[in-house]
C-alpha positions in Angstrom: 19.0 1.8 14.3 21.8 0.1 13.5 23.7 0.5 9.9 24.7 -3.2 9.3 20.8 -3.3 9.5 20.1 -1.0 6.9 23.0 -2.5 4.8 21.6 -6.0 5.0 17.9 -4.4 4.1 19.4 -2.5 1.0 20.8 -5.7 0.2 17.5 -7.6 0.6 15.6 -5.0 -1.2 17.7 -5.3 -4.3 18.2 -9.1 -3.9 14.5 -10.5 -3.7 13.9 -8.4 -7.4 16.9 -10.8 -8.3 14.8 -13.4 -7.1 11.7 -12.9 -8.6 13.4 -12.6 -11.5 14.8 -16.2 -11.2 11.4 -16.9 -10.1 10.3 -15.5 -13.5 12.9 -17.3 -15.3 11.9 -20.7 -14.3 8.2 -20.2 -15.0 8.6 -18.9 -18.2 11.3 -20.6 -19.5 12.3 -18.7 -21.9 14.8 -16.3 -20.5 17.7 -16.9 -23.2 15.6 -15.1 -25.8 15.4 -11.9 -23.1 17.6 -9.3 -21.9 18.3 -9.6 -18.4 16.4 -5.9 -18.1 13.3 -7.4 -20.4 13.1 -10.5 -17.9 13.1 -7.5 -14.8 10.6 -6.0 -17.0 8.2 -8.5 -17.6 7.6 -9.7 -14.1 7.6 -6.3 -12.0 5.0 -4.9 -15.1 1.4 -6.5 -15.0 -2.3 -5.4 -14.7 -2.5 -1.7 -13.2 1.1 -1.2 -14.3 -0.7 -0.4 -18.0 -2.7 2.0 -16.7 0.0 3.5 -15.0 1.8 3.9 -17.9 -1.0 5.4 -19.9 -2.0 7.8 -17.8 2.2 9.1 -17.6 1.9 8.9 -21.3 -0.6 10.5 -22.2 -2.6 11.5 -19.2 -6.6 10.9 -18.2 -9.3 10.0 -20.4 -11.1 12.5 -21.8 -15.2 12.2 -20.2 -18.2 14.0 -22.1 -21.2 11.8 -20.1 -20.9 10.0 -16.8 -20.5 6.4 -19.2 -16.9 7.6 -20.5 -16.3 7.2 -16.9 -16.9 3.6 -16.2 -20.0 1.6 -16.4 -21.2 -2.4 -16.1 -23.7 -3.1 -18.2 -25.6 -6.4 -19.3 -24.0 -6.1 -22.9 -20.5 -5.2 -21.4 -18.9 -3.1 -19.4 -16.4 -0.2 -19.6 -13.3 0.7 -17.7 -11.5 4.5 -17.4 -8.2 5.6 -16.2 -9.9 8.2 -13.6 -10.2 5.3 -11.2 -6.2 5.9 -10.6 -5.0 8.2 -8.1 -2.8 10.7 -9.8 0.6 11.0 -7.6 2.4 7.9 -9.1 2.0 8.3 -12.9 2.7 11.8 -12.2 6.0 10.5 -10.4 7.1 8.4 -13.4 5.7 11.0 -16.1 8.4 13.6 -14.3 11.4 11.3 -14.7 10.3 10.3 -18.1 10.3 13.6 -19.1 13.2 15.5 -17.1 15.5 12.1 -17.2 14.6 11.4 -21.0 13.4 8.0 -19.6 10.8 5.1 -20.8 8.1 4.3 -18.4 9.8 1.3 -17.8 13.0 2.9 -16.4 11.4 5.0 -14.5 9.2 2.5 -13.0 12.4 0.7 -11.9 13.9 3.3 -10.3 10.7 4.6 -8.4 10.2 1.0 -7.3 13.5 -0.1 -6.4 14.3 3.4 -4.1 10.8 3.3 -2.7 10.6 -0.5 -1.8 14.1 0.2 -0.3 12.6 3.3 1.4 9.5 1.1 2.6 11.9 -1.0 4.3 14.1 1.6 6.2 11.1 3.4 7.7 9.3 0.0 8.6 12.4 -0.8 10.6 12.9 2.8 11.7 9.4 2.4 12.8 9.9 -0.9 14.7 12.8 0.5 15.9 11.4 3.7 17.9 8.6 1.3 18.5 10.3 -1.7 20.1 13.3 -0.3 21.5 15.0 -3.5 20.2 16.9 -3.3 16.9 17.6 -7.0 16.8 13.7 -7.5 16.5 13.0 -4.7 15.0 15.2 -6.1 11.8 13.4 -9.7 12.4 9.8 -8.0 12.0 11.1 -5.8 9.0 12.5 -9.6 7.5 8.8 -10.9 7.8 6.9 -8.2 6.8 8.9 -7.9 3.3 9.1 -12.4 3.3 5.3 -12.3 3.6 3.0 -13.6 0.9 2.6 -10.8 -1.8 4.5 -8.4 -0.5 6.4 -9.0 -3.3 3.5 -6.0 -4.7 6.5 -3.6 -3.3 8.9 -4.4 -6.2 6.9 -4.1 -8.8 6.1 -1.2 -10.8 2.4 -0.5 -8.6 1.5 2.2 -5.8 2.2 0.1 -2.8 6.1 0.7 -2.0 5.8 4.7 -2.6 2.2 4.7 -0.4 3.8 2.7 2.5 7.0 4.7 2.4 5.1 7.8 2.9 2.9 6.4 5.6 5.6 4.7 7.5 7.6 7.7 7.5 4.5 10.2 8.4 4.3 7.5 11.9 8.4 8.2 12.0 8.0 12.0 12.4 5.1 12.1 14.7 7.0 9.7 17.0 9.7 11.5 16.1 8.2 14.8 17.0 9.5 16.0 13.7 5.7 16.9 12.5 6.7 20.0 10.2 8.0 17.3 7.9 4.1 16.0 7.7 3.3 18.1 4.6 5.4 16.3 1.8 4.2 12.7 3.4 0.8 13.5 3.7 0.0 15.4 0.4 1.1 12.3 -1.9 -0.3 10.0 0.8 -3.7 11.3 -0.5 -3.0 11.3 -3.9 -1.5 7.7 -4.6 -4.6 6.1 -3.3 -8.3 6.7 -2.5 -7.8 5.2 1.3 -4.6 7.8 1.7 -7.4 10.3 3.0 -8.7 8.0 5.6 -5.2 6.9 6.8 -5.0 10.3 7.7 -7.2 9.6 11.1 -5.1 6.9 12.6 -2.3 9.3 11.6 -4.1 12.0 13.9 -4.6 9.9 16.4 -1.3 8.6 17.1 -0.4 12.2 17.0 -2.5 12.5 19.9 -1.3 9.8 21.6 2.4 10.7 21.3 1.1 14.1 22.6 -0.7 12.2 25.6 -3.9 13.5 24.9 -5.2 9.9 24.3 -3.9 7.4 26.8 -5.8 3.8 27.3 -8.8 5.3 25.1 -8.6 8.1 27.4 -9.1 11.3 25.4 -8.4 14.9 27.1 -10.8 16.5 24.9 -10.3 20.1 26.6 -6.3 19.5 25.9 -7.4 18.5 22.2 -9.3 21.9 21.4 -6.4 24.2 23.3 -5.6 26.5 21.3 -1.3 24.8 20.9 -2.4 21.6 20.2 -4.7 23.0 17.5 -2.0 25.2 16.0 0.7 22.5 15.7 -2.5 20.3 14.6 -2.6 22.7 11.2 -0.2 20.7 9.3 -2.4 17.8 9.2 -4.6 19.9 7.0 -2.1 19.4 4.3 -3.6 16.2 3.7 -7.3 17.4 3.6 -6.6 20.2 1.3 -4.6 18.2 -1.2 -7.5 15.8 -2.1 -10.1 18.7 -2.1 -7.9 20.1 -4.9 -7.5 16.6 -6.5 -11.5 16.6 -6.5 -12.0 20.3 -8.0 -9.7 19.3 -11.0 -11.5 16.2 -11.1 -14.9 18.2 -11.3 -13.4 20.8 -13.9 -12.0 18.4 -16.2 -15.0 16.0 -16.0 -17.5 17.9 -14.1 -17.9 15.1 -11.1 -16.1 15.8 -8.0 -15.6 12.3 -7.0 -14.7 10.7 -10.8 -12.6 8.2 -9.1 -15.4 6.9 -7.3 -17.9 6.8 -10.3 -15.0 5.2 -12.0 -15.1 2.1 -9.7 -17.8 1.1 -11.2 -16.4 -0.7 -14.0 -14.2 -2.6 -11.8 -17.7 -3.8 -11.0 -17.0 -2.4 -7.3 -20.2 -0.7 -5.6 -20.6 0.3 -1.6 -22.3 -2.0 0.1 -21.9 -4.0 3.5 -17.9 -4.8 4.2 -19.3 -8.4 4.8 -21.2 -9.2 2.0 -18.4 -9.7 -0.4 -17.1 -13.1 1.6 -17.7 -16.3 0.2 -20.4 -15.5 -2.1 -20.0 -18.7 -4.1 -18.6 -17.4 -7.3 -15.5 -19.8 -7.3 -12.0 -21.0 -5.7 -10.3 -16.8 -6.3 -13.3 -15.4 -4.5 -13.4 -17.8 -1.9 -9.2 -17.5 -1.2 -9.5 -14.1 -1.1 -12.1 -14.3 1.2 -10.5 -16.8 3.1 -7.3 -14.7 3.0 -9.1 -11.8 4.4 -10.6 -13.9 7.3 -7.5 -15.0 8.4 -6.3 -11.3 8.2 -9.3 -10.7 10.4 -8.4 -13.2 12.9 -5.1 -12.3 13.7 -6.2 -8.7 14.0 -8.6 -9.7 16.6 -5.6 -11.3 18.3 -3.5 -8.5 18.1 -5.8 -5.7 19.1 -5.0 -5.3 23.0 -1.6 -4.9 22.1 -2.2 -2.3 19.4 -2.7 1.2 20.5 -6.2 2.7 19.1 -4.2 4.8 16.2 -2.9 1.1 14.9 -5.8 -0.4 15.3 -8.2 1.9 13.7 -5.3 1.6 10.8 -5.6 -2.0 10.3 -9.8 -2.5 10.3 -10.1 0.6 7.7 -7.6 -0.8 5.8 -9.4 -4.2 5.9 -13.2 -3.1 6.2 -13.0 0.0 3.9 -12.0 -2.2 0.7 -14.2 -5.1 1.1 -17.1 -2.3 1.5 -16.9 -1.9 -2.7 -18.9 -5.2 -2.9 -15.2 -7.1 -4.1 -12.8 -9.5 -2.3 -10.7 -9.3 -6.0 -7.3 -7.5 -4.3 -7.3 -8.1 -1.0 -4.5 -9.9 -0.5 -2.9 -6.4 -2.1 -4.8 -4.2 0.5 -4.2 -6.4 3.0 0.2 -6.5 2.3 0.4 -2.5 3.3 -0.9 -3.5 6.9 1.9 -3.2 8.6 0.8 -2.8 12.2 -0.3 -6.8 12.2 3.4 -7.9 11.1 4.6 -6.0 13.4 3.1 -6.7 16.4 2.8 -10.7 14.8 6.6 -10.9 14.3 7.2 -11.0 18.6 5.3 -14.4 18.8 7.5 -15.7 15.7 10.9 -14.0 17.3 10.7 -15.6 20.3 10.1 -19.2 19.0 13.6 -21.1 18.6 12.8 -21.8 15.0 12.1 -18.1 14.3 14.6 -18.1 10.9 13.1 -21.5 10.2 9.3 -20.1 10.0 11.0 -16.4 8.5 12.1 -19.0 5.3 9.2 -20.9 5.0 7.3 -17.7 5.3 9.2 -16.3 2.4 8.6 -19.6 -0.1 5.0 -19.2 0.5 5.3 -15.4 -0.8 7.2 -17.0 -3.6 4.3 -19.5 -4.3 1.9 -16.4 -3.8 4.4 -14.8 -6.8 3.5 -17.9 -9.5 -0.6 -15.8 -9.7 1.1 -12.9 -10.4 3.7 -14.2 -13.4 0.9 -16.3 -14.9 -1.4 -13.2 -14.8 -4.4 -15.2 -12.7 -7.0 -13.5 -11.0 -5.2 -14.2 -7.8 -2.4 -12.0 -8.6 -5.1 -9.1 -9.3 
C-alpha cells in the first residue's frame, strides 16, 4: 500500500458526498432555502434510513401475535421494524446517546468513517491480492464509481457491512485471524446474509492455509486437531446470531422474527429464478435485467476467482432473489466486491481505462437521480 493512495481515497470518500450533494442540489432546486448540512441530510437519508432511525430511537416494535410482525394481506398489508438487523441502529443509538447526538449526526459520522473504511480495506484487499498498488487503487476507483455504490455514503448498512467483510478477508490473508471476532460478530448482526458470508470466509481461510488448492480439499488436514483449534474463532460469528435469535424469541417468542418479518416486504422463499421478468413493469424488469448482467459477468469471471470468492458472489446474488423479489438488487448486488475486482484488470489494461473509470462514474450518477426522487429504483 502506498499512502498517497489512501490520501487520494480519503479525499474521494469525502468528495463524491460533495457531489451527490451537488447532484441533490440541481435536482431539487431548491438548495438556497437549505443549510448546507439539511441538503447532506436529505440526500444521504431515504427509505430504510427511517427505520433505522426508529429503531435507535426508540427500539423494536413491541409483537403480541405473529401479525404485529408483518403480514400481506388482500385488504393491506403490514410492515415491522424486526425485519432490521440490530448492529447498525445500535451503532448510531450509542453515539446518540454517549455523544449527545441526533440520529442524523451520527448517521454522518458512521457513514462517512465507514465508507472511507470500505475503501481502505477494498484497496488493502486488492493490494495483498494483486501485488500491484497501481491497479489495486484503479479497481478500488471503479468499485466506488460504479452505479449505486453511491448506497455507501448514505446513512444505510452497506459501508459498515463491507468494511467488516473486507477487512475479515484482510486478516485471514493477513494471517492476523484473532482479530476475526470483532469483524465477524457485527458482520452477522448488520444483515441477515452476514451469517452466510461466513462460509466463503471459511473457505478462503482454508485456502490461505492450503488445505483447499484447485478445489482440492485435504479433508484429514481440515479435521486435525490445529487447524480446528485456530478454526474456533470463526465460531464467533455462529454464536453471535444464535444469541440475536434467542432475544428475538424472548422478546417476541419467534426465533427467526426477522424472517417472519419479510413478509410484509411481500418477500417469500421460493426458486432464486422465479423473481426475473415476471411482467410486473419497467422497475422489475431493470432489476431483473441488472441482475442478469451481474450474472453474466460472474460467469465470465469464475475461473479466475478462487472457490471462497466465487461462492461469495452467487450467495450474494442467488440468496436474495430466493425471497420471490428483484426490488433491491442493484443494492445487493453493489457489496459484491469480488466481480469489480477481478472486472477492473480487463478495464486497466485498455488505453482508455480513466476514460471508461469517468463514464462509469456518470452512470452511478444517473443511477443517483432514483434514489433523490424516491423511485422504486432507488429502493
Amino acid at each position: 500500500m502506498k499512502q498517497k493512495h489512501i490520501f487520494l481515497l480519503v479525499l474521494f470518500s469525502v468528495g463524491i458526498k460533495l457531489v451527490y450533494c451537488g447532484v441533490n442540489l440541481y435536482i431539487e432546486k431548491s438548495g438556497g432555502s437549505r443549510t448546507f448540512l439539511q441538503n447532506y441530510y436529505q440526500v444521504s437519508k431515504k427509505n430504510d434510513s427511517y427505520w433505522y432511525q426508529g429503531i435507535a430511537i426508540v427500539g423494536y416494535d413491541k409483537v403480541n401475535t405473529r401479525e404485529d410482525l408483518g403480514y400481506v394481506r388482500v385488504d393491506g398489508f403490514k410492515q415491522s421494524n424486526w425485519a432490521f438487523f440490530p448492529f447498525y441502529p445500535m451503532m448510531n443509538r450509542f453515539l446518540m446517546r454517549t455523544a449527545g447526538m441526533n440520529f442524523d449526526e451520527s448517521a454522518s459520522i458512521i457513514s462517512l468513517v465507514f465508507s472511507t473504511l470500505a475503501m481502505i480495506g477494498i484497496y488493502w484487499f486488492c493490494c495483498l491480492y494483486f501485488g500491484d498498488s497501481r491497479h489495486s487503487l484503479y479497481a478500488t476507483l471503479l468499485f466506488f464509481s460504479f452505479p449505486y455504490s453511491f448506497y455507501f455514503s448514505m446513512f444505510y448498512t452497506e459501508a459498515v457491512f463491507l468494511s467488516v467483510l473486507i477487512f475479515s478477508f484482510v486478516v485471514i490473508h493477513s494471517n492476523r485471524t484473532y482479530f476475526l471476532i470483532p469483524l465477524l460478530v457485527p458482520l452477522v448482526l448488520l444483515r441477515p446474509n452476514g451469517v452466510v458470508f461466513l462460509i466463503p470466509l471459511y473457505l478462503y481461510y482454508l485456502e490461505r492455509s492450503g488445505l483447499i488448492r484447485s478445489l482440492r480439499i485435504d479433508w484429514k488436514g481440515i479435521f486435525r486437531l490445529e487447524n480446528l483449534r485456530r478454526s474456533l474463532v470463526f465460531a464467533s460469528g455462529p454464536l453471535a446470531f444464535t444469541g440475536y435469535c434467542i432475544y428475538q424469541y424472548v422478546v417476541t417468542g419467534y426465533f427467526f422474527a426477522f424472517s417472519i418479518a419479510q413478509v410484509g416486504w411481500f418477500r417469500d422463499v421460493g426458486s432464486p429464478w422465479a423473481p426475473l421478468f415476471k411482467g410486473e413493469g419497467f422497475v422489475y424488469d431493470f432489476n431483473s435485467a441488472y441482475t442478469i448482467l451481474a450474472i453474466v459477468v460472474a460467469v465470465m469471471m469464475f475461473k479466475k476467482m478462487p472457490l471462497s470468492l466465487n461462492v461469495l458472489v452467487w450467495s450474494s446474488i442467488l440468496l436474495p432473489l430466493t425471497s420471490g423479489s428483484v426490488i433491491s438488487m442493484p443494492r445487493y448486488i453493489s457489496v459484491v466486491f469480488p466481480l469489480f475486482m477481478f472486472l477492473s484488470g480487463h478495464f486497466y489494461r485498455s488505453e482508455g481505462r480513466n476514460f471508461l473509470l469517468a463514464a462509469v462514474f456518470f452512470l452511478q450518477l444517473a443511477s443517483l437521480f432514483p434514489w433523490i426522487k424516491l423511485y422504486p429504483l432507488g429502493y
